[in-house]
VODOKOL-694578 format. One record per residue (C-alpha): residue number from 1; x negated, y negated, z. Coordinates in Angstrom, 1 decimal. Layout:
BEGIN
[NUM,[X,Y,Z]]
...
//
This chain:
BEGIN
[1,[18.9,125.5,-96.5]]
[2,[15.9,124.8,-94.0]]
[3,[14.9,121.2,-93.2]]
[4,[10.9,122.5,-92.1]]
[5,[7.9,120.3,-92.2]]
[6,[5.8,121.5,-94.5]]
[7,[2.0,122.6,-93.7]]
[8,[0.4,119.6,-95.9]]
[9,[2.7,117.3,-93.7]]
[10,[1.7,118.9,-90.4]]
[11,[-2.2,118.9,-91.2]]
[12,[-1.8,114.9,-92.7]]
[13,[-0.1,114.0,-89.1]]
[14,[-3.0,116.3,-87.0]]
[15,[-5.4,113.9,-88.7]]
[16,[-3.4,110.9,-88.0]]
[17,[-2.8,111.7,-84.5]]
[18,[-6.7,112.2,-84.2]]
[19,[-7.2,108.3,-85.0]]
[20,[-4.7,107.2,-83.0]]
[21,[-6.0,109.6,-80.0]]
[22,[-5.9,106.6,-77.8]]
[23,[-2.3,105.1,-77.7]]
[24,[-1.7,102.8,-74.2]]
[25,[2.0,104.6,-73.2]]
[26,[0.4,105.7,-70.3]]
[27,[-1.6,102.7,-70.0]]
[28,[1.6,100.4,-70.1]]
[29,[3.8,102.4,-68.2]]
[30,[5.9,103.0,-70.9]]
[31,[7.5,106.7,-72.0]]
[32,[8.6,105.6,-75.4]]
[33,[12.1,107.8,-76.3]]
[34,[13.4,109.1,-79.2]]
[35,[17.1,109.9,-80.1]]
[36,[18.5,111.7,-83.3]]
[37,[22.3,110.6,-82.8]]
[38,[23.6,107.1,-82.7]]
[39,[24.8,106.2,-78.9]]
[40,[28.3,105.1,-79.8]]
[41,[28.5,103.0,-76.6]]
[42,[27.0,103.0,-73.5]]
[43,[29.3,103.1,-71.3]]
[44,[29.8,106.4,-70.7]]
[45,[33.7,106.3,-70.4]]
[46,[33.7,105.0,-73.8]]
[47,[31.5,107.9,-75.2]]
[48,[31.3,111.6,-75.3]]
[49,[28.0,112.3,-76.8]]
[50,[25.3,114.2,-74.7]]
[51,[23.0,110.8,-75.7]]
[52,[25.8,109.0,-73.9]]
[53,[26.1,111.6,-71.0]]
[54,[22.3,111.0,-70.7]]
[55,[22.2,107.4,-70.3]]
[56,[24.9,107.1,-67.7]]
[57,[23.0,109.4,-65.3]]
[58,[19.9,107.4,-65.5]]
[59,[21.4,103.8,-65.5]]
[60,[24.4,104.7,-63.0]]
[61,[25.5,106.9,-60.1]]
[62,[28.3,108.7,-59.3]]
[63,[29.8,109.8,-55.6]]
[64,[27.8,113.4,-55.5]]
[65,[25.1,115.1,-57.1]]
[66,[24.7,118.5,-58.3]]
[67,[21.2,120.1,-57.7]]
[68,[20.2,121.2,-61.3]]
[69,[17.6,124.1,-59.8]]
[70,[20.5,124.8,-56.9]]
[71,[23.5,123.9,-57.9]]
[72,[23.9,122.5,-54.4]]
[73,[26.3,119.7,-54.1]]
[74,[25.2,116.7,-52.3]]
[75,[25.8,113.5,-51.3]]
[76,[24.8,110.2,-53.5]]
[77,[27.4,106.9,-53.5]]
[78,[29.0,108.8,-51.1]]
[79,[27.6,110.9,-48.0]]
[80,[30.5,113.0,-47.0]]
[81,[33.5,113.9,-48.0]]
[82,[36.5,116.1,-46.5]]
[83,[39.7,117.5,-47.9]]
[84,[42.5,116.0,-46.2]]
[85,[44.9,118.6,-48.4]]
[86,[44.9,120.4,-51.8]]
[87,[45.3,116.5,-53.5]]
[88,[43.9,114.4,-51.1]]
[89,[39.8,113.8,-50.3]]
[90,[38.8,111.5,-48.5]]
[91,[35.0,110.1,-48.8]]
[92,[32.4,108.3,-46.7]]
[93,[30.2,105.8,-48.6]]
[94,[26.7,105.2,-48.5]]
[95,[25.7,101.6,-47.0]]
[96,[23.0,99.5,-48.3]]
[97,[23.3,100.1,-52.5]]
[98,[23.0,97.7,-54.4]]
[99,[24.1,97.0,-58.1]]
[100,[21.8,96.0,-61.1]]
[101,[23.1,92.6,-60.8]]
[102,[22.6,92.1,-57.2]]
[103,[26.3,92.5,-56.0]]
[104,[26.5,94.9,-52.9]]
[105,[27.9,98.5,-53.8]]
[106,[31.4,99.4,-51.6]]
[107,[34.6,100.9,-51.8]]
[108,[36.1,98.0,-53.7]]
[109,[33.4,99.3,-56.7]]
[110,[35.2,102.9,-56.7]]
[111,[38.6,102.1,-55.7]]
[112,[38.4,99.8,-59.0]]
[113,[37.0,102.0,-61.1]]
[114,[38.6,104.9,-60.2]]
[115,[42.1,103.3,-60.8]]
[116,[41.2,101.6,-64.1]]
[117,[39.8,104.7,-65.4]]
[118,[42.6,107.1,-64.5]]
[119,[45.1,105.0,-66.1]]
[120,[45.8,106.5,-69.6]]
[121,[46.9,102.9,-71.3]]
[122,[42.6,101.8,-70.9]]
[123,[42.0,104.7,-73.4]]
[124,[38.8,106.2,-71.8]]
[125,[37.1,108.5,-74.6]]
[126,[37.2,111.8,-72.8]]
[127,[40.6,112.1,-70.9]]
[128,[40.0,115.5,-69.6]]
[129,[37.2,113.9,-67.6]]
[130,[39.4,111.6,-65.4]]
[131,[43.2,112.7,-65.8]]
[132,[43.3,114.5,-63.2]]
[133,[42.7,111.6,-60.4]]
[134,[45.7,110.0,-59.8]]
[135,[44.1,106.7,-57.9]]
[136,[42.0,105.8,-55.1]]
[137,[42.9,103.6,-51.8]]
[138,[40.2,102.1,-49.8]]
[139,[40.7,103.3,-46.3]]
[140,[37.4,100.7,-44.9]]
[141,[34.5,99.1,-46.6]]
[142,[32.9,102.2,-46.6]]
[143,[35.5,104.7,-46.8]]
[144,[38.3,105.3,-49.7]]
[145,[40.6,108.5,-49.7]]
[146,[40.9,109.8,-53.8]]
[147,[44.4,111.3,-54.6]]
[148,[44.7,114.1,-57.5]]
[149,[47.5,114.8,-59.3]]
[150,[47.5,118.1,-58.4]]
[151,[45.2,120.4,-56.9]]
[152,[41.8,120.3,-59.3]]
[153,[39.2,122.9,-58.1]]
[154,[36.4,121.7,-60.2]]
[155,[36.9,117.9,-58.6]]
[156,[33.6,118.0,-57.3]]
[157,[32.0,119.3,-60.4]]
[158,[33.6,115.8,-62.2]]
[159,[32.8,113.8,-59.4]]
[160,[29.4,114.9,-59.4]]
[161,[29.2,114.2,-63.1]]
[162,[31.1,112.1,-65.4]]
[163,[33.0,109.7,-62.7]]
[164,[30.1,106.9,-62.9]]
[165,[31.2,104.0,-60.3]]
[166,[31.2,100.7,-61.8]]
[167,[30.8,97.2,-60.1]]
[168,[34.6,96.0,-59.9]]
[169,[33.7,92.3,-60.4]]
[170,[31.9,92.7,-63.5]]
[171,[33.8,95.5,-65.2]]
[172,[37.1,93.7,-64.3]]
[173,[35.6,90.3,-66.6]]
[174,[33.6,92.1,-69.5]]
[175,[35.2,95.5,-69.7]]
[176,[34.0,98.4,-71.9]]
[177,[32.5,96.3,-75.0]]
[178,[30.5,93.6,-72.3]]
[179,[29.5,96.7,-70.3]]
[180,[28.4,98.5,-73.1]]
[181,[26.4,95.2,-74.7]]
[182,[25.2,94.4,-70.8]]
[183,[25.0,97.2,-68.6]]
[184,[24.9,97.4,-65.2]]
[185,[25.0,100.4,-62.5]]
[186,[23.6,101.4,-59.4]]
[187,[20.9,104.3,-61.0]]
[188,[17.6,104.8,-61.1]]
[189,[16.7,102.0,-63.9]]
[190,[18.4,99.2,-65.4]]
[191,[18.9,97.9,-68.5]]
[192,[16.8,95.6,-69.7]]
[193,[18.3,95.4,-73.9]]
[194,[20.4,96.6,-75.9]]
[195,[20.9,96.8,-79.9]]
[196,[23.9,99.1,-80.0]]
[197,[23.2,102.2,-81.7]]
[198,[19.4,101.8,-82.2]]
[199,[17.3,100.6,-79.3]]
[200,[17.7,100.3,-75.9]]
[201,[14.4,99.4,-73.2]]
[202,[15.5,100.6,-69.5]]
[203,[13.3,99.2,-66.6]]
[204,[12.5,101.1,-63.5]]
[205,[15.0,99.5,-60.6]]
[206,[13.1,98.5,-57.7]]
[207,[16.0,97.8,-55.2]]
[208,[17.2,101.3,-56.4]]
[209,[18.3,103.1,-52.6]]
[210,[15.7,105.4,-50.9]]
[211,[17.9,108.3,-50.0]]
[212,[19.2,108.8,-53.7]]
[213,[19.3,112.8,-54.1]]
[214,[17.4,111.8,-57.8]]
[215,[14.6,110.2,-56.1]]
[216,[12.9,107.3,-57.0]]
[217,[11.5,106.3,-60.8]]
[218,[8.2,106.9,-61.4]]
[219,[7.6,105.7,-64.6]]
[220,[8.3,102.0,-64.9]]
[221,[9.8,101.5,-68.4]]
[222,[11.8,103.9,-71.0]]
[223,[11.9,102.4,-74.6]]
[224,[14.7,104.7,-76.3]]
[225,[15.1,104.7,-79.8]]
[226,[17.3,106.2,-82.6]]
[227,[15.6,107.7,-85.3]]
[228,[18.1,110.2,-87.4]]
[229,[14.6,112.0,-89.2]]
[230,[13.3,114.8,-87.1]]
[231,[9.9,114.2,-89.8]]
[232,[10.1,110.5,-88.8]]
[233,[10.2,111.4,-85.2]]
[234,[7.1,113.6,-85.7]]
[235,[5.3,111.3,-87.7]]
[236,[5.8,108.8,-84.7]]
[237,[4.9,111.4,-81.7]]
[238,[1.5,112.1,-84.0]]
[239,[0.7,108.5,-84.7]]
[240,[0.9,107.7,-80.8]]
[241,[4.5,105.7,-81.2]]
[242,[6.5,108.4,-79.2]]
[243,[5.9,110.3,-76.2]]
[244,[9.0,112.5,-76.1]]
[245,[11.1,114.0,-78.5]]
[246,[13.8,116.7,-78.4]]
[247,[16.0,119.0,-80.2]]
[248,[13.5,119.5,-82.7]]
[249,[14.2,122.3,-85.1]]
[250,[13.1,125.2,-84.0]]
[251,[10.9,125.8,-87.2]]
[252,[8.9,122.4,-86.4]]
[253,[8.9,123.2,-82.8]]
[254,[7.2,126.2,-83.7]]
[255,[4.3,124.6,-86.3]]
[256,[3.6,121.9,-83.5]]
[257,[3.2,124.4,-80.7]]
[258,[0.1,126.4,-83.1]]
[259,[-1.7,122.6,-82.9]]
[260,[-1.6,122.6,-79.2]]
[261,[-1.7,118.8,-79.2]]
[262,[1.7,118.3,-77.2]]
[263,[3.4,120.7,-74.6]]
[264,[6.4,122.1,-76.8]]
[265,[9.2,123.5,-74.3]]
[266,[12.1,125.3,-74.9]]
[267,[15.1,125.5,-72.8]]
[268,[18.7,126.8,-72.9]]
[269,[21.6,124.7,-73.3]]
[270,[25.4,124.6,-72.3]]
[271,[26.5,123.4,-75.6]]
[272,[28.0,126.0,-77.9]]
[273,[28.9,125.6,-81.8]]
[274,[32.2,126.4,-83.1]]
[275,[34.1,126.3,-85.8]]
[276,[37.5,124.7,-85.5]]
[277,[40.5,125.1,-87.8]]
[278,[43.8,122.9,-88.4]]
[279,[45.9,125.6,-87.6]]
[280,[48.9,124.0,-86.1]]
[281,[48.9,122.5,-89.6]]
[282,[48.3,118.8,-89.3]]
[283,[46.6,118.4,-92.5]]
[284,[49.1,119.4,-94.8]]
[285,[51.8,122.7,-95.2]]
[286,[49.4,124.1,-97.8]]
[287,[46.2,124.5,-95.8]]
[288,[45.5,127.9,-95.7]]
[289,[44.2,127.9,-92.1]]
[290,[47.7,128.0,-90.4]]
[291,[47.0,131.8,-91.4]]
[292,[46.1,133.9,-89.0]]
[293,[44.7,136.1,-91.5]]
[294,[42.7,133.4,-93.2]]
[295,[41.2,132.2,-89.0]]
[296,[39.9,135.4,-88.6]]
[297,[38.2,136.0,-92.4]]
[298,[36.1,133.2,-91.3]]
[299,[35.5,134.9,-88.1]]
[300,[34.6,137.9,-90.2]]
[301,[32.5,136.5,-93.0]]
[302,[29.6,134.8,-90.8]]
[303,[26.8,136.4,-89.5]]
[304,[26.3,134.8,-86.8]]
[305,[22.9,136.9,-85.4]]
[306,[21.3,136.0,-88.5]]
[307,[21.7,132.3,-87.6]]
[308,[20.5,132.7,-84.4]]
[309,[17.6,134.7,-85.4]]
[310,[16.1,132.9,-88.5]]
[311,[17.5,128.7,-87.2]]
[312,[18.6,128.5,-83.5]]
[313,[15.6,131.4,-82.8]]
[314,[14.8,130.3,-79.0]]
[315,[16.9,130.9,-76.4]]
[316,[20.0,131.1,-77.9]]
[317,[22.7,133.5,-78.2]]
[318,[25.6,134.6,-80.1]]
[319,[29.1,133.7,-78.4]]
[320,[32.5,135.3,-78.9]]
[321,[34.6,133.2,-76.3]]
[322,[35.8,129.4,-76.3]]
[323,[33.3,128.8,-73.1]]
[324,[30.1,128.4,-72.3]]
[325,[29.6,132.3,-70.5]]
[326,[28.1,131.2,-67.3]]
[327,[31.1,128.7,-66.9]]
[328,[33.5,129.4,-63.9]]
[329,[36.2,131.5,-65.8]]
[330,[34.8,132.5,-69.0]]
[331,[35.5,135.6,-69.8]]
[332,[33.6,137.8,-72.4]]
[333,[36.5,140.2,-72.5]]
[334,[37.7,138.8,-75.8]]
[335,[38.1,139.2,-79.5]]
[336,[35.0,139.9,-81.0]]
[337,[34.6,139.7,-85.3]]
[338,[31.2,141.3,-86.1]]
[339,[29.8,140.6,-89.5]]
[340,[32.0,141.9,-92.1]]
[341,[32.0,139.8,-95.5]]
[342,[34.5,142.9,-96.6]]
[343,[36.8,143.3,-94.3]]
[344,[36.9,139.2,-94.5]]
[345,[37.6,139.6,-98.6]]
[346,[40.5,142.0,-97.7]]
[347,[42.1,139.4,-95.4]]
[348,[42.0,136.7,-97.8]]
[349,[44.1,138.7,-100.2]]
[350,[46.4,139.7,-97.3]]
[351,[47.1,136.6,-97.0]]
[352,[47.4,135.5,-101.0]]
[353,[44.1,134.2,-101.8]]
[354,[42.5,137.5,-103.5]]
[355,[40.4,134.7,-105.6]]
[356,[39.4,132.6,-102.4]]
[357,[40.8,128.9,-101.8]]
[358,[38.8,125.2,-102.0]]
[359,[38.6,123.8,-98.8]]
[360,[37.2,120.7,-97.0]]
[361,[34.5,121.7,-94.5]]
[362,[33.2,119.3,-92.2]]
[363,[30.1,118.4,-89.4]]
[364,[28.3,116.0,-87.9]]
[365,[24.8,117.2,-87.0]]
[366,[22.2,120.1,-87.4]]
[367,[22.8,120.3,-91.5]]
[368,[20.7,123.3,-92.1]]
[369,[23.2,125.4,-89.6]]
[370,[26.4,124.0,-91.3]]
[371,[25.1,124.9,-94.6]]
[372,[24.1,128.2,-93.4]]
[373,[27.8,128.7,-92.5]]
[374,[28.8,127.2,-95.9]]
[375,[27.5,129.6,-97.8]]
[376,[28.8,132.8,-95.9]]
[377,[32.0,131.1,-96.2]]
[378,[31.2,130.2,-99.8]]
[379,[30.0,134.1,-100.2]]
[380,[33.6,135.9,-99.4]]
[381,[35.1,133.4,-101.9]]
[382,[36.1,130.5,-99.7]]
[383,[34.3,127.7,-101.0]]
[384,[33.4,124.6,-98.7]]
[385,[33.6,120.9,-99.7]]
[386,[31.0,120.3,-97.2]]
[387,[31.7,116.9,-95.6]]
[388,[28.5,115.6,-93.2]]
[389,[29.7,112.3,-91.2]]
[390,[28.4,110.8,-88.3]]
[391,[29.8,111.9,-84.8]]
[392,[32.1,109.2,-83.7]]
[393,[33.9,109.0,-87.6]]
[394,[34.8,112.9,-87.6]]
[395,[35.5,112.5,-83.7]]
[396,[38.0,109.4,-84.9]]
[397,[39.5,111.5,-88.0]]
[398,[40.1,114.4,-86.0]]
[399,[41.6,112.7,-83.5]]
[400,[43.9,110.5,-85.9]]
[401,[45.0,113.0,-88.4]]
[402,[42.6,115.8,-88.0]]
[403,[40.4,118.0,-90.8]]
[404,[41.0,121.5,-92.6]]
[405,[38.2,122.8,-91.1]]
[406,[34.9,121.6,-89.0]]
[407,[31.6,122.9,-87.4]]
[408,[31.6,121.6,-84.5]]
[409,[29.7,121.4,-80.8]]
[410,[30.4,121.0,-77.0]]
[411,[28.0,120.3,-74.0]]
[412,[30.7,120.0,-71.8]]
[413,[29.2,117.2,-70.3]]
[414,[26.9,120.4,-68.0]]
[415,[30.1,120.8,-66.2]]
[416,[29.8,124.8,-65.3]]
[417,[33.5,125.3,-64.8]]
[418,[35.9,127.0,-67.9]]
[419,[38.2,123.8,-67.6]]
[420,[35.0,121.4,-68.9]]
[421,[35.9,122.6,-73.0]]
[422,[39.1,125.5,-72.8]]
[423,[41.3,122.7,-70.9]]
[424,[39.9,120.0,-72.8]]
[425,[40.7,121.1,-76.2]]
[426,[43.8,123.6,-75.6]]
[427,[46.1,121.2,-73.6]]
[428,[47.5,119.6,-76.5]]
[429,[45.7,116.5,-76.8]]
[430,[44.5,115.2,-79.9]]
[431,[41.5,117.4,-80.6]]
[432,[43.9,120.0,-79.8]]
[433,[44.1,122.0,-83.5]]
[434,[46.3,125.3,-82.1]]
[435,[48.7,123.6,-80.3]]
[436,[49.7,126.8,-78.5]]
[437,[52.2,125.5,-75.6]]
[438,[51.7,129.4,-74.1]]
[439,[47.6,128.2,-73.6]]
[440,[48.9,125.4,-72.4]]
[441,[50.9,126.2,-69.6]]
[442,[48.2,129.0,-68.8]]
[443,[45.7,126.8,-68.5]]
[444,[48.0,124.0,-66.3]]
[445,[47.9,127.1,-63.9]]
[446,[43.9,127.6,-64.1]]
[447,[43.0,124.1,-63.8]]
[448,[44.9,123.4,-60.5]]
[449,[45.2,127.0,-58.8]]
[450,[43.1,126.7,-55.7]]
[451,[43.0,130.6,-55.5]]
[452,[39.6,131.5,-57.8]]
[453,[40.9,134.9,-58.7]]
[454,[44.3,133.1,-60.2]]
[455,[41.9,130.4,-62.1]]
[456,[40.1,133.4,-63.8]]
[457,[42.9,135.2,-64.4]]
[458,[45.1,132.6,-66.9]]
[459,[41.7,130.9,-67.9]]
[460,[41.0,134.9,-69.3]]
[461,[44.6,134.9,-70.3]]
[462,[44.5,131.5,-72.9]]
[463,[40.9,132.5,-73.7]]
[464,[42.0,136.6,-75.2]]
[465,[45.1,134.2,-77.0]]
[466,[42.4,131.9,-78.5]]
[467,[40.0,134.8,-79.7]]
[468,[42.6,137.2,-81.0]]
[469,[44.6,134.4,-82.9]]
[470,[41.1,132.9,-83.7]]
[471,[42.3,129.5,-83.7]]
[472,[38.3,128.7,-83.0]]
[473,[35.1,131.1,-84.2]]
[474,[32.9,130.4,-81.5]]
[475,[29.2,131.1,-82.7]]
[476,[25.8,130.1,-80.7]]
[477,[24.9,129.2,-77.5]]
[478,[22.0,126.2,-78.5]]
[479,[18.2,126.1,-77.2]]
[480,[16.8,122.7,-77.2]]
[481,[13.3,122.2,-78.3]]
[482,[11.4,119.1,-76.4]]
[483,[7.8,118.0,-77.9]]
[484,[6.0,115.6,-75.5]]
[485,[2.7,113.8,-74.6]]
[486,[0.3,116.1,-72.2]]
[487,[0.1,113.3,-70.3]]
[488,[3.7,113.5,-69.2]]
[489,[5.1,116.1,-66.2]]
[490,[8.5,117.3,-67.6]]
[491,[10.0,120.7,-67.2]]
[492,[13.8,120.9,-68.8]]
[493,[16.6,122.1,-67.2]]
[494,[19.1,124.3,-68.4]]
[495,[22.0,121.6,-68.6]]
[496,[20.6,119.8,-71.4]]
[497,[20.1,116.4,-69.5]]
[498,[17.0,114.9,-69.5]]
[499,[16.3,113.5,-65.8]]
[500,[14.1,110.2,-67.1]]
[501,[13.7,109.1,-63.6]]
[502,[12.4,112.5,-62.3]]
[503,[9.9,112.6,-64.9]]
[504,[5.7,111.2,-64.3]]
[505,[2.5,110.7,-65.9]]
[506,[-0.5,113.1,-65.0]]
//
């Protein structure tokens, strides 16, 4: 069930890495990167994976910054900002940025993207992340006033987060695919190449503003690559050809920290793993999951501790609501289905499968936890056709005519507000698998109530509804291992994005 790397392996690569002792990435100024996941596209409106969420805060900027260590909101393309009303803010932007490609950063830049982004018909990825701006309107070179649709508490959270600004110029004649192919932003390095989906080389940007809230790059050139093995990826970081790695398994993580030849970190995440079922039906009448009874034997047959003890292991936890719990309006006052392979049989015939049902069971990543869950599922007699795709061909067959059943996870792009993953998969859209209009118009109340006692009321409201009718089995909150060069300075932060341009050589 394990993917480990074996002791033989581990003491073959110690005596590689001992002849290669001497590798220049230091020496060049070069932190050579590895990724697991293909980057679908870079530009990050066209992408929802944490790879993608990465890259767009190191090659772009957006109007505020959140303080990871604070959570301080300050100001980055913009200085200031004031609410004129509960839809109406109006910003003051910063003088003297410059683009990637030389063209001078203003309020055309967000005014443009702003609009172009919040209009449905450009299909941007992740709707949740811009639908609630209604448009911008440039009040003075340096000035534009952003108008919501309706009041949206979390704005600054979004704003500080996934709203990269765009040049208007450029975007306007290459669009998603030429920005994706050539990218160009205002952030802390710049994109030097591009082969899409397997190696990108970033540059440190020179002209990049002094009063940036990141701070300046300190390392002059990022090589990121994609490399799918976690053994490859070792084999690499041994022989001198990486310098940072992460999400290693936690059972690698642990063999590589007894060497003591690379600092081995672990941090916790904001990305939890679910598993989501079709029960609004969209895969067929038959599929058993529009049963209540059925949702909550899977909820029932999983031990989820055990996961966490003997895979995740870490920093992780076991979690029994649709959020991440420090998120603004998760409650833990929910549903919760303790281990009980039983109680899980005895549902199953309730519900007229005392022999257990075939089912389609798909993922996208981390194999050994989705077999783990296979085979408690497998164990109470409902046995898995287990399905393993990359990310953006189950995020495309969800969307288009959805699955039986799926492991799946969400980082909610570090957003620490309920609305970031409840609103984005409970409003209906199409990655919504419930289709509960009582969530809905719960959660239309949460996500633009300005009173924060109202938001946590209906956000606890639509989030008891999703336990109890376990239209999701929420199951770990995920660690992330990181595995890097002594010679780097790194220290992870607990929102899972790797700050490239804060990091520096000894």
């Amino acid at each position: 069930m394990k993917t480990v790397l074996k002791g033989a392996s581990l003491f073959a690569l110690s005596m590689l890495a001992a002849a290669n002792s001497a590798y220049a990435s230091k020496a060049d100024d070069t932190l050579n990167i590895a990724f697991t996941k293909e980057l679908e596209n870079v530009d990050g409106y066209f992408n929802s994976s944490r790879e993608g969420v990465i890259m767009q805060r190191t090659v772009w900027d957006s109007l505020m910054y959140r303080d990871p260590a604070t959570g301080e909101y300050k100001g980055n393309l913009a200085t200031d900002w004031k609410w004129v009303d509960d839809v109406t803010l109006d910003l003051n932007l910063r003088k003297g940025v410059k683009f990637h490609n030389g063209a001078d950063f203003t309020a055309d830049d967000v005014v443009y993207t702003v609009n172009w982004v919040a209009d449905p018909s450009h299909g941007v990825k992740t709707q949740r992340n811009v639908d609630w701006m209604k448009s911008a309107e440039k009040l003075g070179d340096y000035k534009v006033r952003l108008h919501l649709k309706a009041p949206f508490p979390a704005a600054f959270e979004y704003l500080s987060g996934p709203v990269p600004i765009y040049p208007h110029e450029y975007y306007a004649k290459v669009g998603p695919s030429g920005m994706g192919q050539h990218p160009v932003g205002t952030g802390p390095y710049k994109v030097v190449s591009v082969e899409p989906g397997k190696h990108f080389v970033l540059e440190k940007f020179d002209g990049y503003f002094k009063d940036s809230p990141k701070g300046q790059a300190k390392i002059g050139h990022l090589d990121i690559r994609t490399i799918p093995d976690i053994n490859t990826e070792a084999a690499e970081l041994f022989s001198g050809g990486l310098d940072w790695i992460w999400q290693v398994p936690a059972d690698q993580a642990e063999k590589l920290k007894e060497m003591d030849q690379f600092t081995v970190a672990n941090e916790s995440t904001m990305r939890i793993g679910y598993i989501d079922m079709d029960a609004a039906g969209r895969t067929g009448e038959k599929n058993p999951m529009t049963d209540v009874r059925v949702r909550r034997a899977v909820a029932y047959a999983i031990d989820r501790q055990a996961i966490v003890d003997g895979l995740l292991k870490g920093k992780s936890k076991v979690v029994n609501a649709a959020c991440f719990p420090t998120q603004f309006g998760c409650t833990q006052d929910v549903t919760k289905y303790e281990y009980n392979p039983e109680k899980a049989k005895k549902l199953l015939a309730e519900a007229g499968y005392p022999d257990g049902f075939t089912i389609d069971f798909y993922a996208y990543r981390d194999r050994s936890y989705a077999e783990a869950l296979a085979n408690y599922l497998n164990a109470v007699g409902i046995k898995t056709n287990f399905k393993l795709l990359q990310y953006s061909a189950l995020r495309e067959l969800r969307m288009k005519q959805g699955t039986p059943m799926s492991f799946q996870t969400w980082g909610s792009y570090s957003i620490n507000d309920a609305s970031a993953i409840v609103s984005q998969f409970f409003k209906l859209g199409s990655l919504d698998t419930a289709r509960d209009e009582e969530i809905k118009k719960w959660l239309d109340v949460a996500d633009s109530s300005i009173d924060p006692e109202k938001r946590k009321e209906y956000y606890a409201k639509a989030l008891k509804k999703i336990a109890d009718q376990a239209y999701w089995v929420p199951l770990f909150s995920y660690n992330a291992n990181y595995v890097f060069t002594k010679d780097l300075d790194y220290t992870p932060t607990t929102d899972a994005i790797p700050r490239f341009f804060q990091m520096s050589w000894k």
